[in-house]
ROSE-4610 file (N, C-alpha, C; in Angstrom, 1 decimal, always signed):
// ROSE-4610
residu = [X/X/X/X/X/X/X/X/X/X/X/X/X/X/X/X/X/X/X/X/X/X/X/X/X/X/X/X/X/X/X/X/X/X/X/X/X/X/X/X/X/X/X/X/X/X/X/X/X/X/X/X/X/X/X/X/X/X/X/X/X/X/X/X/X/X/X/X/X/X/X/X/X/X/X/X/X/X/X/X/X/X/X/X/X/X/X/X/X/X/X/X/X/X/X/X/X/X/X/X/X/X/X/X/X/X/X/X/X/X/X/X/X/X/X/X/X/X/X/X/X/X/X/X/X/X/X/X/X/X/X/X/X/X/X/X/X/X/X/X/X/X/X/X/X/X/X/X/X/X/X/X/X/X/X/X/X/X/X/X/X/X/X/X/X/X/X/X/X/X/X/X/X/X/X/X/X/X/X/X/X/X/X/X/X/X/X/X/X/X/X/X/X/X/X/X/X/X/X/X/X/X/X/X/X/X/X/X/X/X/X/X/X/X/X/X/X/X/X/X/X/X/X/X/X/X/X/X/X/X/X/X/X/X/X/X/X/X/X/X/X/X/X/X/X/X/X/X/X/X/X/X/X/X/X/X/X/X/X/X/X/X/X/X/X/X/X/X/X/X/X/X/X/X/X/X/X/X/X/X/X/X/X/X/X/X/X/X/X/X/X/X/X/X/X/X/X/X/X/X/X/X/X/X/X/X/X/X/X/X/X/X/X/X/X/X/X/X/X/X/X/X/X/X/X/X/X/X/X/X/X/X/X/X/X/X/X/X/X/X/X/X/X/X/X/X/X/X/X/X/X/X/X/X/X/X/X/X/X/X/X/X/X/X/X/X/X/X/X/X/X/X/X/X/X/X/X/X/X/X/X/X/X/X/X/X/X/X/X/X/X/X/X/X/X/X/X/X/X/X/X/X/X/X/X/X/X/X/X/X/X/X/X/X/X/X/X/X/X/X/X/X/X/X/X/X/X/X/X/X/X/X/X/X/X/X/X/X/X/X/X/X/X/X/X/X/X/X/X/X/X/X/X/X/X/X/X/X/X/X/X/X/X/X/X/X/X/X/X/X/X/X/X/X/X/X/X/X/X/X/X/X/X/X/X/X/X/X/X/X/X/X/X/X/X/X/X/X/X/X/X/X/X/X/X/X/X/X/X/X/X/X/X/X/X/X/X/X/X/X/X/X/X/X/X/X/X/X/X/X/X/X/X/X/X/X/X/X/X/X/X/X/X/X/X/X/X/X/X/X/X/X/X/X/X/X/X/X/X/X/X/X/X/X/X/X/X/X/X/X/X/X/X/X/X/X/X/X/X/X/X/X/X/X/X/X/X/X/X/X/X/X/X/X/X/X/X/X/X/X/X/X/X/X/X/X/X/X/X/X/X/X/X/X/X/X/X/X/X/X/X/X/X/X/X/X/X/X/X/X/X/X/X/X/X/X/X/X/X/X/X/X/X/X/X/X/X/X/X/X/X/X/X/X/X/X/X/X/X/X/X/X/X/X/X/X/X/X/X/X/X/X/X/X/X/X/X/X/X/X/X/X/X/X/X/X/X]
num = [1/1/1/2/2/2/3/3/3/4/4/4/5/5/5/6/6/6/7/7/7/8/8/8/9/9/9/10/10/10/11/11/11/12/12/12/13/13/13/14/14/14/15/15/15/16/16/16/17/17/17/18/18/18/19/19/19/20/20/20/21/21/21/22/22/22/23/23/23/24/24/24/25/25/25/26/26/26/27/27/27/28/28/28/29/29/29/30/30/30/31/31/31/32/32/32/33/33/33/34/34/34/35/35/35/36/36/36/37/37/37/38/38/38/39/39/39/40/40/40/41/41/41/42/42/42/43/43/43/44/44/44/45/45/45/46/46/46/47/47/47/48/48/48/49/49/49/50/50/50/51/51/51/52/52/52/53/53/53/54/54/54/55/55/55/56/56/56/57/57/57/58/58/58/59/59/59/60/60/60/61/61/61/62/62/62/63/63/63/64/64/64/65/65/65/66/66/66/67/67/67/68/68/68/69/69/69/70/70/70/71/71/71/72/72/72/73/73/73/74/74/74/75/75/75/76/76/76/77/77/77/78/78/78/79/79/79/80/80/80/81/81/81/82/82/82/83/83/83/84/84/84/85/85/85/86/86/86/87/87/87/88/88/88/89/89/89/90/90/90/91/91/91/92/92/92/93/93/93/94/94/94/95/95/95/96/96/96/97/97/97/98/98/98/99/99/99/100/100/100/101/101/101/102/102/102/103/103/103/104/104/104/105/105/105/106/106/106/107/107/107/108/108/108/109/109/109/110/110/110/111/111/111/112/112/112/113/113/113/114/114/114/115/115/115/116/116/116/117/117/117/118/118/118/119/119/119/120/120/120/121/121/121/122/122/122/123/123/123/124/124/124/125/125/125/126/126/126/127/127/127/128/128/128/129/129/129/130/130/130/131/131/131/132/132/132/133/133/133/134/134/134/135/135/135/136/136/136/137/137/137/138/138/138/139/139/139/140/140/140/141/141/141/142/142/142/143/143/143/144/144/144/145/145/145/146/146/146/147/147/147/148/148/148/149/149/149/150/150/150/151/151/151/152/152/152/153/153/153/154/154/154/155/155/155/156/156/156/157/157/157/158/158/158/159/159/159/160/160/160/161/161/161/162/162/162/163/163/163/164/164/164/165/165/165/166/166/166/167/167/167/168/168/168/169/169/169/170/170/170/171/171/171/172/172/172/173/173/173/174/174/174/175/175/175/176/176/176/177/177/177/178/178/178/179/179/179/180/180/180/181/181/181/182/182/182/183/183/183/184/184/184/185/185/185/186/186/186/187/187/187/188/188/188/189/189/189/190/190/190/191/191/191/192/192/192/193/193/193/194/194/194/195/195/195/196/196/196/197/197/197/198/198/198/199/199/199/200/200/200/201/201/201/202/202/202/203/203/203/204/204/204/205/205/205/206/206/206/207/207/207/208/208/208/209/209/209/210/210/210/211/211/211/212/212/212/213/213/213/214/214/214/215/215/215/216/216/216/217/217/217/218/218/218/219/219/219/220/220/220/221/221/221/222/222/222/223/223/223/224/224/224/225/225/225/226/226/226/227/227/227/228/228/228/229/229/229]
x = [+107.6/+108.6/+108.5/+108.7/+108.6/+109.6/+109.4/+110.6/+111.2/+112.5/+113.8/+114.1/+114.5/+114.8/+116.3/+117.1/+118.1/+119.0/+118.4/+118.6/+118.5/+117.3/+117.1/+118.4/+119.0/+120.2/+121.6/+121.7/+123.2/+122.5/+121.6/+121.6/+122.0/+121.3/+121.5/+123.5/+123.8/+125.4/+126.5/+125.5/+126.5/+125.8/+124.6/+124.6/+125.8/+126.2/+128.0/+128.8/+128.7/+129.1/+128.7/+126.8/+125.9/+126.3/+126.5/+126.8/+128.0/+128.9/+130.5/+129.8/+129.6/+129.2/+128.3/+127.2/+126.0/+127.2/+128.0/+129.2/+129.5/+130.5/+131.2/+129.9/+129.2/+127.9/+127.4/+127.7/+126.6/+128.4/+129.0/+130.6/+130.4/+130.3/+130.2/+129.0/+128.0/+126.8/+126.5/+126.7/+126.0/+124.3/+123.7/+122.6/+121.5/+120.8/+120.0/+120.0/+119.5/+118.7/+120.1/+121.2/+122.6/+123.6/+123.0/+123.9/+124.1/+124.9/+125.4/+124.6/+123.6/+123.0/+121.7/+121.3/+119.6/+120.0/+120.7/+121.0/+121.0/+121.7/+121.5/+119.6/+119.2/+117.8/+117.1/+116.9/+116.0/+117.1/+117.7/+118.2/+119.1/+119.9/+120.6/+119.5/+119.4/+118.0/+116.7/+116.4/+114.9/+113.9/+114.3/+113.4/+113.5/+114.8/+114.9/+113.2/+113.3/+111.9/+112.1/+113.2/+113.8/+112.9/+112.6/+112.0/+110.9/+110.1/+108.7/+108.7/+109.7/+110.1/+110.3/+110.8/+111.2/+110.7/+109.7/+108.5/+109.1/+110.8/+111.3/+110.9/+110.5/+110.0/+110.8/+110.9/+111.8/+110.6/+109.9/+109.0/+108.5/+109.7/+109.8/+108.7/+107.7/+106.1/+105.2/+104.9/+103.6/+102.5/+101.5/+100.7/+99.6/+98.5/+97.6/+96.5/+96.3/+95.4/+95.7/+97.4/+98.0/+98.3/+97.7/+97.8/+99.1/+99.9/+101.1/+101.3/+102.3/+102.5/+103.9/+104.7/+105.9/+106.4/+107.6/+107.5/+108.0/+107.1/+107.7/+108.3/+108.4/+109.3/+107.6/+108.0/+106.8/+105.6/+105.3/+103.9/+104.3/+103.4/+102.9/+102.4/+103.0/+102.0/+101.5/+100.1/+99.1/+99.0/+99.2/+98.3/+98.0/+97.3/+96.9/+98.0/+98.4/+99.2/+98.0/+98.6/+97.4/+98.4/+99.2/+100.1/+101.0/+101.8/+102.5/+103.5/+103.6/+104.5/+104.4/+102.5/+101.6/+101.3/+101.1/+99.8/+99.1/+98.1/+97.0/+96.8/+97.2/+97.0/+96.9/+96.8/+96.8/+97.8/+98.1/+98.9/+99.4/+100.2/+100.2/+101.4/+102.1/+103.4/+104.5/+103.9/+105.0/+104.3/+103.7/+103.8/+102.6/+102.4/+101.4/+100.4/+100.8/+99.8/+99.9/+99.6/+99.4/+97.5/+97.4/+95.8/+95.0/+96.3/+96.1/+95.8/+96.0/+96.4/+94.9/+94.7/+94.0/+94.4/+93.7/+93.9/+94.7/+95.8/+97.0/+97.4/+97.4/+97.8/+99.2/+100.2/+102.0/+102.7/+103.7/+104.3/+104.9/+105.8/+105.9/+107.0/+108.0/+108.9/+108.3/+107.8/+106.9/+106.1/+105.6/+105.0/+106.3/+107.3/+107.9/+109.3/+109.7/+110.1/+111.7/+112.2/+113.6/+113.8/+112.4/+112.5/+113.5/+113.7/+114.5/+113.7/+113.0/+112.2/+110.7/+109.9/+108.1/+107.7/+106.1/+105.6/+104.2/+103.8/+102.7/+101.7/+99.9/+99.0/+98.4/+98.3/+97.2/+95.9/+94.5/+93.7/+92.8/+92.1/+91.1/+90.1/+88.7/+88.1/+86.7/+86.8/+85.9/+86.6/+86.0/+86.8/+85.6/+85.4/+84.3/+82.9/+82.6/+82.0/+81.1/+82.5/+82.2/+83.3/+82.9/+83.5/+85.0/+85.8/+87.4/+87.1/+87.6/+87.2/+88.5/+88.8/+89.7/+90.7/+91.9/+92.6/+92.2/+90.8/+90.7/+89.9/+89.0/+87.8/+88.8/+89.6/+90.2/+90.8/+91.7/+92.1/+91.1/+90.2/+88.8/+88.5/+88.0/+87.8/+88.7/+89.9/+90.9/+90.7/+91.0/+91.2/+89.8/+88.7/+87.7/+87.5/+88.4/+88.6/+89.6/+90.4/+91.2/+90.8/+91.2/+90.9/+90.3/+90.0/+89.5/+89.5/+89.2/+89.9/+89.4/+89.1/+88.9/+89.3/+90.8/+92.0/+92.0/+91.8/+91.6/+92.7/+93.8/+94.8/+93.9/+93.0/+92.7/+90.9/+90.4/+89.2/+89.0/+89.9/+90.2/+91.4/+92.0/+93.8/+94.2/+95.4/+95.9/+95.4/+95.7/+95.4/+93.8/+92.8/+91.5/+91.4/+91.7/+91.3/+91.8/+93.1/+93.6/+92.8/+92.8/+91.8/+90.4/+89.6/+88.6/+88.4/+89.4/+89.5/+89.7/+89.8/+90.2/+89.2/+88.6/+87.6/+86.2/+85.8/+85.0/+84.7/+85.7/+85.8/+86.6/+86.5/+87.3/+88.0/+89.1/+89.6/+91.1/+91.7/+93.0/+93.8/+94.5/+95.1/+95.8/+96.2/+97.4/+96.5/+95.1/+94.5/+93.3/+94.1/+92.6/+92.9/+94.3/+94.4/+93.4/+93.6/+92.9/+91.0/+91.2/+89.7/+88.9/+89.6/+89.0/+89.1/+90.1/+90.4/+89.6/+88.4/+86.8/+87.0/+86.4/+86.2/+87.1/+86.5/+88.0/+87.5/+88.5/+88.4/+89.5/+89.0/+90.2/+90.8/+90.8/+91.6/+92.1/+91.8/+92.5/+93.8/+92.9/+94.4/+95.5/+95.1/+96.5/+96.9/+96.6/+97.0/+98.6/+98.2/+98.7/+99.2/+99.2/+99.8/+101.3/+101.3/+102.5/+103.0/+102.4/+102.9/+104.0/+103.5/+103.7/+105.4/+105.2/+106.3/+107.6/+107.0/+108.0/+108.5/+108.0/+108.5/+109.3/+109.0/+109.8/+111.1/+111.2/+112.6/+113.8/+113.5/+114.0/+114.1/+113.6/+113.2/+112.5/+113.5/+112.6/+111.8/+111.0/+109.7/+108.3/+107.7/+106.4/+105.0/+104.2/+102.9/+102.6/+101.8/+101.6/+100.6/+101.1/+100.1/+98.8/+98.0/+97.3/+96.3/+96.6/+95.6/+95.7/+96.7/+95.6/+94.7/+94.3/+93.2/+91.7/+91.8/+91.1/+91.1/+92.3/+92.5/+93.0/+94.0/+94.7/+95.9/+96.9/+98.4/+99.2/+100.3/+101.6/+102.1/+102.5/+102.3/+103.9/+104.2/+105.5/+106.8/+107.7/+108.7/+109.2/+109.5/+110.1/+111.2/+112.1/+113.4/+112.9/+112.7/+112.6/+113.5/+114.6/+115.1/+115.1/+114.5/+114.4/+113.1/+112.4/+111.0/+110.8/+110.0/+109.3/+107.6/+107.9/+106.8/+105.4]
y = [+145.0/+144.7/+143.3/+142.9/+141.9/+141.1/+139.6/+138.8/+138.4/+138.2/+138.0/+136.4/+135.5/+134.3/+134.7/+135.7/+135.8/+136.3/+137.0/+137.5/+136.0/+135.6/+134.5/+133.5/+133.1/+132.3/+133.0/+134.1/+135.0/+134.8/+134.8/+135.0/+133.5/+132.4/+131.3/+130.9/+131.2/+131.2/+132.5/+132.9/+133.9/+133.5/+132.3/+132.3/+131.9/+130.8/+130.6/+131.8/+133.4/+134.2/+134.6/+134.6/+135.3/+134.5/+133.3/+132.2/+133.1/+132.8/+133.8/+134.7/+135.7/+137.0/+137.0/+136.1/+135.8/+135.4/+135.2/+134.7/+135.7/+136.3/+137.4/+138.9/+138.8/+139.9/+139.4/+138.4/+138.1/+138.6/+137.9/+138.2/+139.5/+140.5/+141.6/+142.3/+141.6/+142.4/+143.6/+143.5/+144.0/+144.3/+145.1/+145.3/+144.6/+144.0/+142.8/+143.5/+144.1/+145.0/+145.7/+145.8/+145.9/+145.1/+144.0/+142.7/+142.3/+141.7/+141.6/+141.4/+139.8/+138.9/+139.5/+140.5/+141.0/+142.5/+142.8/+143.8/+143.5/+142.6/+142.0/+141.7/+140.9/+140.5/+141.9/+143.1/+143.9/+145.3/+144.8/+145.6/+145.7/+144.6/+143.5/+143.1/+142.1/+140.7/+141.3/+142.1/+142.6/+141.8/+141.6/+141.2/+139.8/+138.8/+137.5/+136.5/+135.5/+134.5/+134.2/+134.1/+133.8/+134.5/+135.5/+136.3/+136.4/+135.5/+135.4/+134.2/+133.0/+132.2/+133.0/+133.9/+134.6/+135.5/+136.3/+137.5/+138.9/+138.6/+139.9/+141.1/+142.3/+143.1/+144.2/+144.4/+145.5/+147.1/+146.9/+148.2/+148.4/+149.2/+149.0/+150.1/+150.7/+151.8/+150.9/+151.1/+150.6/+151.7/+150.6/+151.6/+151.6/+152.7/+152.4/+151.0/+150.7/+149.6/+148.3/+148.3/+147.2/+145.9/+145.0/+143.8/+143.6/+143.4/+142.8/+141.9/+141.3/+139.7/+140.0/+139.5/+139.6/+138.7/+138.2/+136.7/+136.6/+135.9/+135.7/+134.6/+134.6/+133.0/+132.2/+131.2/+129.8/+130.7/+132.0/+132.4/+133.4/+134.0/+135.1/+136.2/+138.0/+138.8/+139.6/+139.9/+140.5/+141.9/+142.6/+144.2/+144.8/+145.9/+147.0/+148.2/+148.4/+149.7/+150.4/+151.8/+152.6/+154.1/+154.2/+155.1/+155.6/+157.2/+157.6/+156.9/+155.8/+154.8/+154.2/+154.1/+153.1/+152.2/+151.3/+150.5/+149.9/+149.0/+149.1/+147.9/+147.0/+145.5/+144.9/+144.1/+143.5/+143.3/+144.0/+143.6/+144.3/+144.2/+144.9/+145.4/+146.2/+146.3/+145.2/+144.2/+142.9/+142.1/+142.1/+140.3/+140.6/+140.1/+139.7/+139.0/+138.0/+137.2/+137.0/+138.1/+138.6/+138.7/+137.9/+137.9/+139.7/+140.5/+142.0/+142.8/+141.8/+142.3/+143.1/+144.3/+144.8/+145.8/+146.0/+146.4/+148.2/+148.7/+149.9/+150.0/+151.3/+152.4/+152.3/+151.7/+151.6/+152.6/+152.9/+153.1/+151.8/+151.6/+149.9/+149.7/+150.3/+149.5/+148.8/+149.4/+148.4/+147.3/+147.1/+146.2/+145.4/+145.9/+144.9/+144.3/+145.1/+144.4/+144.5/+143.6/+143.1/+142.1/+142.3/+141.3/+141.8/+141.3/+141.9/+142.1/+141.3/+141.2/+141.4/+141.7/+141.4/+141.1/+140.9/+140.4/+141.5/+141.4/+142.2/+140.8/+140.9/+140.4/+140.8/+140.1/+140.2/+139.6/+140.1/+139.5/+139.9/+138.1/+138.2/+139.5/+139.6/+140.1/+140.3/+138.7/+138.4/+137.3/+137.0/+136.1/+135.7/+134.5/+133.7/+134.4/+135.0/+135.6/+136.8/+137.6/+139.0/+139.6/+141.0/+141.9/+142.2/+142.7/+142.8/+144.7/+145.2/+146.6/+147.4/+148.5/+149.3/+149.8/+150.3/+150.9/+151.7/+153.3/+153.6/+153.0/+152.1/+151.5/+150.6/+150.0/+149.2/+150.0/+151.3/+152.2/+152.6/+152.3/+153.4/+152.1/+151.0/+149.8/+149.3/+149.3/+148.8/+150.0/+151.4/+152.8/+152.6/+152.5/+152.6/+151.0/+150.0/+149.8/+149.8/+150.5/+151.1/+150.6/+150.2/+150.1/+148.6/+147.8/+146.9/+145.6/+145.3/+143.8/+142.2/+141.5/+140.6/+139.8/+139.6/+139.0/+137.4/+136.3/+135.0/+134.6/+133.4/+133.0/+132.4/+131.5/+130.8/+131.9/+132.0/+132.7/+134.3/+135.3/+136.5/+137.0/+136.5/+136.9/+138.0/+138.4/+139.7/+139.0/+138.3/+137.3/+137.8/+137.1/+137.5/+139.1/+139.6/+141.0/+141.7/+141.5/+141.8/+141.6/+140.3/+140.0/+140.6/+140.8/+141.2/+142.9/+143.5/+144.7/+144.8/+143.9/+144.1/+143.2/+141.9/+141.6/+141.1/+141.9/+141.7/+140.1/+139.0/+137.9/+137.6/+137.2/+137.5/+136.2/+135.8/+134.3/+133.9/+132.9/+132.8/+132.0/+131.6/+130.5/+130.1/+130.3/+129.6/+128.6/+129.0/+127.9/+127.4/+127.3/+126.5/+124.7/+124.3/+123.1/+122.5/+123.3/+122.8/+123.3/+124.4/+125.0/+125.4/+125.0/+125.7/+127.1/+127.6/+129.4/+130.2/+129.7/+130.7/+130.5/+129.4/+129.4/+129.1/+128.9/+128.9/+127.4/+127.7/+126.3/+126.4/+125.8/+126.0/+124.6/+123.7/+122.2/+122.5/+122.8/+123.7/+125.0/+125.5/+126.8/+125.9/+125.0/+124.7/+123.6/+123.0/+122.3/+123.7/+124.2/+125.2/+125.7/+126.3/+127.2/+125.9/+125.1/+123.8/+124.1/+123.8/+123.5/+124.4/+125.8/+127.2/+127.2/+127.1/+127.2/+126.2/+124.6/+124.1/+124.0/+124.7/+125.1/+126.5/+127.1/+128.6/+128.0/+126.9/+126.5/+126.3/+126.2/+126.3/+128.0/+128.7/+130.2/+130.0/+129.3/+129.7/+128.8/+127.7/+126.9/+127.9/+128.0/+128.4/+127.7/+127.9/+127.4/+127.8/+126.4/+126.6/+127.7/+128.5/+129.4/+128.8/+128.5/+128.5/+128.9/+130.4/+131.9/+131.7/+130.6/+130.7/+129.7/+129.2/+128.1/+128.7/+130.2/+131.7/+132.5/+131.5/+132.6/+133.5/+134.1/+135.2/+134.8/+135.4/+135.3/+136.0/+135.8/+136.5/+136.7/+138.2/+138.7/+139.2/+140.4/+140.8/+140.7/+140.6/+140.8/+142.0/+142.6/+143.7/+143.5/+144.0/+144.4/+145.7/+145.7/+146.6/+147.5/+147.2/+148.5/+149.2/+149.0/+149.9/+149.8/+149.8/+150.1/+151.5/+152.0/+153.3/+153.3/+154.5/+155.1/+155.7]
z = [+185.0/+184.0/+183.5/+182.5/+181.8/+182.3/+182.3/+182.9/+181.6/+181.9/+180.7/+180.8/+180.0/+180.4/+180.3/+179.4/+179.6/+180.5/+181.3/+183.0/+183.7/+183.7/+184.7/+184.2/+183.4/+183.0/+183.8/+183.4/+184.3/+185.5/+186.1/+187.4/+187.8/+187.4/+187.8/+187.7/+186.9/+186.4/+187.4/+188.0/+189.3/+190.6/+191.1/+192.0/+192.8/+192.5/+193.4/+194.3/+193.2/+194.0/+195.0/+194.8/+195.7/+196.8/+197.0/+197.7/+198.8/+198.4/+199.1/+199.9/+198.8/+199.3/+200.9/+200.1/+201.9/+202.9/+202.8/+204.0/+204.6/+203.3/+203.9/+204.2/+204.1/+204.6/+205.8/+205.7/+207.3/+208.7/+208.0/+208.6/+209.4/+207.8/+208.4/+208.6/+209.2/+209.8/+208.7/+207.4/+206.3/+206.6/+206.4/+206.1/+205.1/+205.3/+204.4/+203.4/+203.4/+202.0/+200.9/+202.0/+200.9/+200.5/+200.9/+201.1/+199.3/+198.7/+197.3/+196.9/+197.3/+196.6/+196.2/+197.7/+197.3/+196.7/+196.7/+196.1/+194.2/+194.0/+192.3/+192.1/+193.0/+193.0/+192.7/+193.6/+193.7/+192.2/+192.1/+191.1/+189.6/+189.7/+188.8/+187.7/+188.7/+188.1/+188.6/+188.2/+188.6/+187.4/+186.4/+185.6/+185.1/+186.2/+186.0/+186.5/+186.1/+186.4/+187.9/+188.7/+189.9/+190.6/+190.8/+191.4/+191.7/+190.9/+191.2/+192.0/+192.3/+193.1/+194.4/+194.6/+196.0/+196.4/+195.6/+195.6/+195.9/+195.7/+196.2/+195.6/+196.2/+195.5/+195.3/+194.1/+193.5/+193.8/+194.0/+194.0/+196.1/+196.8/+197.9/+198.3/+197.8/+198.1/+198.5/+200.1/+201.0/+200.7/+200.5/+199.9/+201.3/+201.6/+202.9/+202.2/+203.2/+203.2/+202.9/+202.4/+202.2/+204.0/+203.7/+204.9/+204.8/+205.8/+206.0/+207.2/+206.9/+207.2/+208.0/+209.7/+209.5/+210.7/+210.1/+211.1/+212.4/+213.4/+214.8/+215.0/+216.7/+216.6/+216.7/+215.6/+215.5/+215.1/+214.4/+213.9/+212.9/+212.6/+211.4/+212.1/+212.4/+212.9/+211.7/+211.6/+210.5/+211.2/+210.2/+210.5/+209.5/+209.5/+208.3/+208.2/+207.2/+206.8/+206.9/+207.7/+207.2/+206.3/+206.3/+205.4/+206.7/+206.0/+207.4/+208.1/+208.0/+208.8/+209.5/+209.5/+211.2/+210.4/+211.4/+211.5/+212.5/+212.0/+213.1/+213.2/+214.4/+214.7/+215.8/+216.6/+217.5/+217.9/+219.1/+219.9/+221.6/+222.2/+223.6/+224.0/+224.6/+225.0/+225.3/+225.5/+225.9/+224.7/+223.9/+223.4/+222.2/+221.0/+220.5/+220.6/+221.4/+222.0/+223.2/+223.9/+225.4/+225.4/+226.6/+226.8/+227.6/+227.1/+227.3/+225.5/+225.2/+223.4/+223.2/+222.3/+222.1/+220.4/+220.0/+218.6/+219.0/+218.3/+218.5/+217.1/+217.3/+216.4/+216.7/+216.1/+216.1/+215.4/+215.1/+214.5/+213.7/+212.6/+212.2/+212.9/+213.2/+213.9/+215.0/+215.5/+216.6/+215.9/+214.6/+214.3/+213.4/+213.1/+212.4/+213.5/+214.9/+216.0/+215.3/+215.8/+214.9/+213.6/+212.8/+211.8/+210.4/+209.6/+208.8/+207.3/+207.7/+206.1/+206.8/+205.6/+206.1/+204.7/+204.3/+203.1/+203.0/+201.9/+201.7/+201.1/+201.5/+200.9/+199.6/+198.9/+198.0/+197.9/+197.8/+197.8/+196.4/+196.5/+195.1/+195.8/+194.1/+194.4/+195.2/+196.4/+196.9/+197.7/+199.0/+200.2/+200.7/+200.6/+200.8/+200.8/+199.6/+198.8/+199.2/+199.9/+200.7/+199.8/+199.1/+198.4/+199.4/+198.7/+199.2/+199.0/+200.5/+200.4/+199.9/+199.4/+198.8/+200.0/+199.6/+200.4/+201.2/+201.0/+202.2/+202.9/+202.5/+203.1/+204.4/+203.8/+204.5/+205.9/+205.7/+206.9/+207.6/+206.9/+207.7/+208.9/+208.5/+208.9/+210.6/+210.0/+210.8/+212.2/+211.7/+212.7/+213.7/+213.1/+213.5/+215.3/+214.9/+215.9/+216.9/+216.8/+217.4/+218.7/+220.0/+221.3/+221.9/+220.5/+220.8/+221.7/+222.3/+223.1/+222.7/+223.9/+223.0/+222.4/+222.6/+222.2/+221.9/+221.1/+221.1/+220.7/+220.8/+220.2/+219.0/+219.1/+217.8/+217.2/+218.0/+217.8/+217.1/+217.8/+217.2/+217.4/+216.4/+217.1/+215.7/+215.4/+214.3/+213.4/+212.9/+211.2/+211.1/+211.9/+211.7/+212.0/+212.7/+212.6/+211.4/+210.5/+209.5/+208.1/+207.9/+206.9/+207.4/+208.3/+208.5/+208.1/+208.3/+207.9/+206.5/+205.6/+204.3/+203.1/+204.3/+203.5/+204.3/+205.7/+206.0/+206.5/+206.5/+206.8/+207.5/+208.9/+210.1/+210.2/+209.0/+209.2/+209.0/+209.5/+209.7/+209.3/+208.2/+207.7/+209.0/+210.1/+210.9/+211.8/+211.8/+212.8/+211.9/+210.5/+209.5/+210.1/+210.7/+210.5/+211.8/+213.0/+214.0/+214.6/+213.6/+213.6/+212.3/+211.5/+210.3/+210.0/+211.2/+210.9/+211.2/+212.3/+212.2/+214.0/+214.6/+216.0/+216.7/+218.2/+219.3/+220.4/+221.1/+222.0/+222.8/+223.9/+225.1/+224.7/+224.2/+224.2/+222.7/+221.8/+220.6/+220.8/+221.7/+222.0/+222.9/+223.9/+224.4/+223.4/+222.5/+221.2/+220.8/+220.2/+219.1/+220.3/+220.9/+221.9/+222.2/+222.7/+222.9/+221.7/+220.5/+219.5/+218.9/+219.2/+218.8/+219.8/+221.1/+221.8/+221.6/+221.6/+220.8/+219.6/+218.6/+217.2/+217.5/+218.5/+218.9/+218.9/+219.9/+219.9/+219.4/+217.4/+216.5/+215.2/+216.1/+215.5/+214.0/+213.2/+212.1/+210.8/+212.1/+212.1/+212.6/+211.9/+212.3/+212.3/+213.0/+212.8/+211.1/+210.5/+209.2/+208.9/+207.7/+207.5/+206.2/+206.3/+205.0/+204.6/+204.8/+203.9/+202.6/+201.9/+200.2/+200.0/+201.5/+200.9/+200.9/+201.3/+201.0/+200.0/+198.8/+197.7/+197.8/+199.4/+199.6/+199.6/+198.5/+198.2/+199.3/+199.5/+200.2/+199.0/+198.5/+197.2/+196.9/+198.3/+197.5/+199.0/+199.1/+200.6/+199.9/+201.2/+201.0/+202.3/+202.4/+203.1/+204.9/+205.9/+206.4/+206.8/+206.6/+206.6/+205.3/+204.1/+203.0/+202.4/+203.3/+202.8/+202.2/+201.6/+201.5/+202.2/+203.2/+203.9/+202.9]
């Protein structure tokens, strides 16, 4: 839809309400996704300019092969949609970054945990000048390792296996600052690893992510409780 500057004006001129409202919604343990404010966003002001500031996405269809992004305490977990309501990522019965972690077939509540929101990727058409594979290429890719181990906090952790299944380039904006996002290191992992736990402290600090210095966007949020399967 085309963006309206005249939507984006009312919207700015009723934020004050939205303001209240987030009070009295959080008050009452309202549901994110019906709460006033995102409710106007994803349906109101769908076509205000605001929106492309917030990435909310009015178009709540996961499509297969779409990367998704969803946030922990102090990180980012990555996996592949593969349709149906799975996906396929790194992780273990207790932890994401459990040195048991191995690549699983989920269901997404399991991959999206107790978060309330998640994000979807977009990628160009080439990642450090390896073609970007299509939706099934990409399910095919991810399924295919199913079982895998191998587990690296900075070397091969979900982020690299994610992007790898979608562009053949096994790399990770969250550990570009201390590795460049490619190799590993035991005096690098307990770096980040400290780092990771004391930013946990405050829930919602994270290790920095910088996957668009790859040219890969964080494209759209969506709501999880009103996703479409």
């Amino acid at each position: 839809m085309a963006k309206d500057w005249a939507s984006t004006l009312v919207e700015l001129l009723t934020s004050p309400v939205s303001l209240v409202t987030d009070v009295v919604d959080v008050l009452m343990d309202t549901p994110v996704h019906e709460r006033f404010s995102n409710s106007i966003k994803t349906d109101v002001f769908q076509d205000s300019h605001l929106r492309d500031l917030e990435r909310v996405s009015t178009d709540r269809k996961l499509r297969p092969g779409t990367i998704l992004r969803v946030g922990r305490t102090g990180f980012w977990h990555y996996g592949v949609y593969i349709g149906g309501d799975e996906t396929v990522h790194f992780t273990s019965e207790e932890s994401d970054t459990s040195e048991d972690n191995r690549v699983m077939r989920t269901n997404m509540s399991k991959f999206l945990g107790d978060a309330e929101e998640f994000q979807t990727l977009r990628f160009p058409k080439k990642v450090c000048g390896q073609r970007v594979y299509n939706g099934k290429e990409t399910c095919a890719r991810a399924i295919e390792k199913i079982g895998l181990g191998d587990y690296s906090f900075l070397g091969n952790n979900c982020q690299h296996f994610a992007v790898w299944c979608k562009s053949g380039v096994a790399i990770s904006g969250q550990t570009v600052v201390v590795n460049g996002g490619e190799s590993d290191s035991p005096v690098y992992r307990a770096r980040i690893e400290a780092s990771t736990s004391a930013m946990g402290l405050l829930g919602w600090v994270k290790v920095p992510d910088l996957i668009e210095v790859f040219g890969i966007e964080v494209s759209r949020t969506l709501f999880a409780s009103n996703y479409l399967p």
